[in-house]
N, C-alpha and C positions, 0 to 999 in steps of 0.2 A: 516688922520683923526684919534683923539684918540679917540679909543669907550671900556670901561668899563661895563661887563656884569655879573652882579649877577644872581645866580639860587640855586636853593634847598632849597627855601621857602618851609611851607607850614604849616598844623596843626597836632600836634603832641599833646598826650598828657601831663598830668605832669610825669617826670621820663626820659622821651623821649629822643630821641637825633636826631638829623639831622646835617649835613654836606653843608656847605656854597659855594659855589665857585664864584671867580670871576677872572674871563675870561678876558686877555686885548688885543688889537691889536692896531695898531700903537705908541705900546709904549715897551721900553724895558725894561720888572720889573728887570729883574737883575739888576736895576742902582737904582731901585726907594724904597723908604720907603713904605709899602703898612698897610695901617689902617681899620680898621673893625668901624663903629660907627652905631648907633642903637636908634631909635626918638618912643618911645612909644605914642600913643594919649596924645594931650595936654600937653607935655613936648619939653624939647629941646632934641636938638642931644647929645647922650652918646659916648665917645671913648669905645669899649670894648676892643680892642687889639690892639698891632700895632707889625709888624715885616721888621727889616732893611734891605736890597739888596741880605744879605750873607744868612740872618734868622736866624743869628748866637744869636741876640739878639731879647729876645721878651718882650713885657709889657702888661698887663690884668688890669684891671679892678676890685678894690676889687671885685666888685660884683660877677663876672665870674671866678675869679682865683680859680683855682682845678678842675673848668669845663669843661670849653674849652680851645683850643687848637687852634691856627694861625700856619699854617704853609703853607710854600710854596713849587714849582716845577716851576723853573725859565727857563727850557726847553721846556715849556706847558705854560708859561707866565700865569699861575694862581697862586692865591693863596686862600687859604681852613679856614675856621672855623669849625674845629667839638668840638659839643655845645652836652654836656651830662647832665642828670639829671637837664632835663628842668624845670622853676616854670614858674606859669603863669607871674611872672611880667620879664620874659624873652620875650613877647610878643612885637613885635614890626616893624617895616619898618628898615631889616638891610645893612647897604651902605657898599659897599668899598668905599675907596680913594685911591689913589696913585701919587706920588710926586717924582723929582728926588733927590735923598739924598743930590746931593752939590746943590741943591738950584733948584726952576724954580716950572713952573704953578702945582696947582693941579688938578688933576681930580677925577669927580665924578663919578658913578655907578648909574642906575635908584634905587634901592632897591629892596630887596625881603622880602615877607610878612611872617612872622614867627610867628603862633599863638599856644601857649600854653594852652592849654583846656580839662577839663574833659566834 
C-alpha cells in the first residue's frame, strides 16, 4: 500500500521559513517525479515545484522561484521543500504528489497546513 506523508506544517511568521517533508512508503521515489502543489482558501490547486527521479531537474513556480527550494534524498524516500521569506499569501494546505516518471498512477499526500501570519 502507497502511503504519502506530509509534515512541517505550521505558523510561521512573514520573513519565516520552514522545511516541508514528504515521507513515502510502498513506493520507490527514485523512479518517480515528485511535485509540491499548494490550495489556498477558495482557490484551486497551485504547482509550486516539481523535482525528476535524479532531481537533476527542477521547476518553481514564478511565484516561489528564489524562495524555495525542492529537493530530495531518494535513500530516505523523501523529498523536502524549504520555503524562505515567507508572505502571508504563501498560506495554504501544501500536498506532495508523486508519480512514476515512465508513466502510471499518481499519488497523493493528505497535506500540511502552512500559515503565514503576523
Amino acid at each position: 500500500q502507497v502511503q504519502l506523508v506530509e509534515s512541517g506544517g505550521g505558523l510561521v511568521q512573514p520573513g519565516g521559513s520552514l522545511r516541508l517533508s514528504c515521507a513515502a512508503s510502498g513506493l520507490t521515489f527514485s523512479t518517480c517525479t515528485v511535485n509540491w502543489y499548494r490550495q489556498a482558501p477558495g482557490k484551486g490547486r497551485e504547482l509550486v515545484a516539481s523535482t525528476i527521479e535524479t532531481g537533476g531537474s527542477t521547476i518553481y513556480a514564478d511565484s516561489v522561484r528564489g524562495r524555495f527550494t525542492i529537493s530530495r534524498d531518494n535513500a530516505k524516500n523523501t523529498v523536502y521543500l524549504e520555503m524562505n521569506s515567507l508572505k502571508p499569501e504563501d498560506t495554504a494546505v501544501y500536498y506532495c504528489k508523486a508519480y512514476p516518471s515512465v508513466g502510471g498512477r499518481a499519488y497523493w499526500g493528505q497535506g500540511t497546513q502552512v500559515t503565514v501570519s503576523s
